[in-house]
N, C-alpha and C positions, 0 to 999 in steps of 0.2 A: 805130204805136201809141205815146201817151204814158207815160213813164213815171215814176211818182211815187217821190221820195227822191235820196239823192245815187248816186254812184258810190264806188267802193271807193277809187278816187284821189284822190278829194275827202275822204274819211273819213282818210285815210292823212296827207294834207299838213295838214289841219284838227290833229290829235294831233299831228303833229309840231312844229307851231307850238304848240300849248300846252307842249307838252313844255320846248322851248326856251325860251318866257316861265316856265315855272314854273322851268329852272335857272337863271337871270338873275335870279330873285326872292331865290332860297333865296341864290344867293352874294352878293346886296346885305345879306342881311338878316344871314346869319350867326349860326345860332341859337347855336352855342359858345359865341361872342361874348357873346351876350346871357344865355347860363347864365352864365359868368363876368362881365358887370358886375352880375348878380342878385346873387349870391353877395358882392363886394366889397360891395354895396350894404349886405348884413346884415353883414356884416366891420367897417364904418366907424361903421354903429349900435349893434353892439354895443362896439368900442371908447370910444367916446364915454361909453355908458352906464357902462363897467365903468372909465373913468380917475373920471366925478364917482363912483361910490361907492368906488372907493379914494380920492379928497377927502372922503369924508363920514365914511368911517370915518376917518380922520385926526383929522379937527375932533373925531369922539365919545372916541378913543381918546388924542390926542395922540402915534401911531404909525401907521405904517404896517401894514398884515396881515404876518403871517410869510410866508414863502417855502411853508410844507408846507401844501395845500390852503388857499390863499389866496381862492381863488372861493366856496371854502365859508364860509370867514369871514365874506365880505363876503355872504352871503344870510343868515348868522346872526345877522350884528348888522343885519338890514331893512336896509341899502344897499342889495341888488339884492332883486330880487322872488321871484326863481329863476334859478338859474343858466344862463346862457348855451349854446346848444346848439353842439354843434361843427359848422362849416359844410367841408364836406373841400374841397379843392382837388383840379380836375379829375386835376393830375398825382401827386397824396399828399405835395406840396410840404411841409415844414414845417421850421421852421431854430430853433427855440430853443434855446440854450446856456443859457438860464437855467428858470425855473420854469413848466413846462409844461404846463393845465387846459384841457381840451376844445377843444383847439388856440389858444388864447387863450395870449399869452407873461404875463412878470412880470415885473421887478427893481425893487429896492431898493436904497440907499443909504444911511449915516447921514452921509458927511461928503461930500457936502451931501445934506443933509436932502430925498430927495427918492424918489419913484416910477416908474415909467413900465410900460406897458403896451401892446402890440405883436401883429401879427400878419401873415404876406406878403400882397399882394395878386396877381391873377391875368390881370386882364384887360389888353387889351392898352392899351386907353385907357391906365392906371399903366405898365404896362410900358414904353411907348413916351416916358415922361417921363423912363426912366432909360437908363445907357450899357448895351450890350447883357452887358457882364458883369457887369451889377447888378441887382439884385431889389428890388421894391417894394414897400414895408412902409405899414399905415397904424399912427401913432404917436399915442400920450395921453402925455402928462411932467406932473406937478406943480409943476414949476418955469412952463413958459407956460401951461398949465391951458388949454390946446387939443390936436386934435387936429390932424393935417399929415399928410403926404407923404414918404417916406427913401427914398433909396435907396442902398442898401449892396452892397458885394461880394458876389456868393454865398459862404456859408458863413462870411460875420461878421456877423451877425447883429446889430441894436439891442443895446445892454447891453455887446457886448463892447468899445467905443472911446467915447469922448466921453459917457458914459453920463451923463446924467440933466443936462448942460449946455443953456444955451440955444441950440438947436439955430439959433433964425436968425441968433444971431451967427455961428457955424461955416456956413449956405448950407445947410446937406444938408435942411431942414426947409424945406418947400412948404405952404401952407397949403390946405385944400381948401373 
């Protein structure tokens, strides 16, 4: 008698091979990964945005915003549109010593006349450009009126050494 379908051995080895191509997928692709370069991605976008409207208020004001709700400022005077939302990092990372709005950093200077604006990055793409006891920062100044790449010691944070210098004369500033 013929019999129509497989066998349960054939059903058995069939799953088990998909099984195996689908773990070989998941660890090439590395969804983590891919939430952490999302995330960096609105990190670097919003950085950018938030150093030109600390340039724009400047030019309106002839000053940089205050230190105390400084994000606020800058959507009061039309710089920004609405305030930037906080993007968390996977590990609740966050290192600012200085003025700290919806995980988005701040400092100021008046001698030299300048700004910057900061926040860690996460994924390992950044990670992996710094030495393993350094953290990845993506970085706005007002002095280069771009944005780059730092990498700093854990726990010194942008703001606290070379603050508001031209970072590629010092090296630590990567352009991205």
């Amino acid at each position: 008698m013929k019999s129509f379908g497989f066998t349960l051995i054939e059903l058995l080895i069939v799953i088990a091979i998909i099984g195996t191509l689908g773990v070989v997928v998941l660890l090439a692709v590395n969804p983590l990964e891919r939430i952490a370069r999302s995330r960096d991605a609105g990190r670097i976008n919003g950085i950018v945005q938030i150093g030109r409207a600390v340039e724009s208020y400047y030019i309106t004001h002839n000053a940089f915003p205050r230190t105390d709700n400084w994000l606020q400022q800058l959507v009061d005077n039309g710089d920004l549109v609405a305030m930037p939302d906080e993007i968390p990092h996977s590990s609740g990372y966050y290192d600012c010593t200085r003025y700290n709005e919806n995980g988005w950093c701040y400092h100021r200077r008046i001698t030299p006349l300048c700004a910057m604006v900061f926040t860690a990055l996460e994924s390992e793409v950044y990670k992996s450009r710094c030495e393993d006891d350094e953290v990845p920062y993506i970085y706005y100044d007002t002095i280069d009126r771009r944005a780059g790449m730092l990498c700093y010691p854990e726990g010194t944070p942008p703001g606290t050494r070379h603050s508001c210098e031209s970072w590629t004369e010092h090296g630590f500033y990567e352009p991205l």
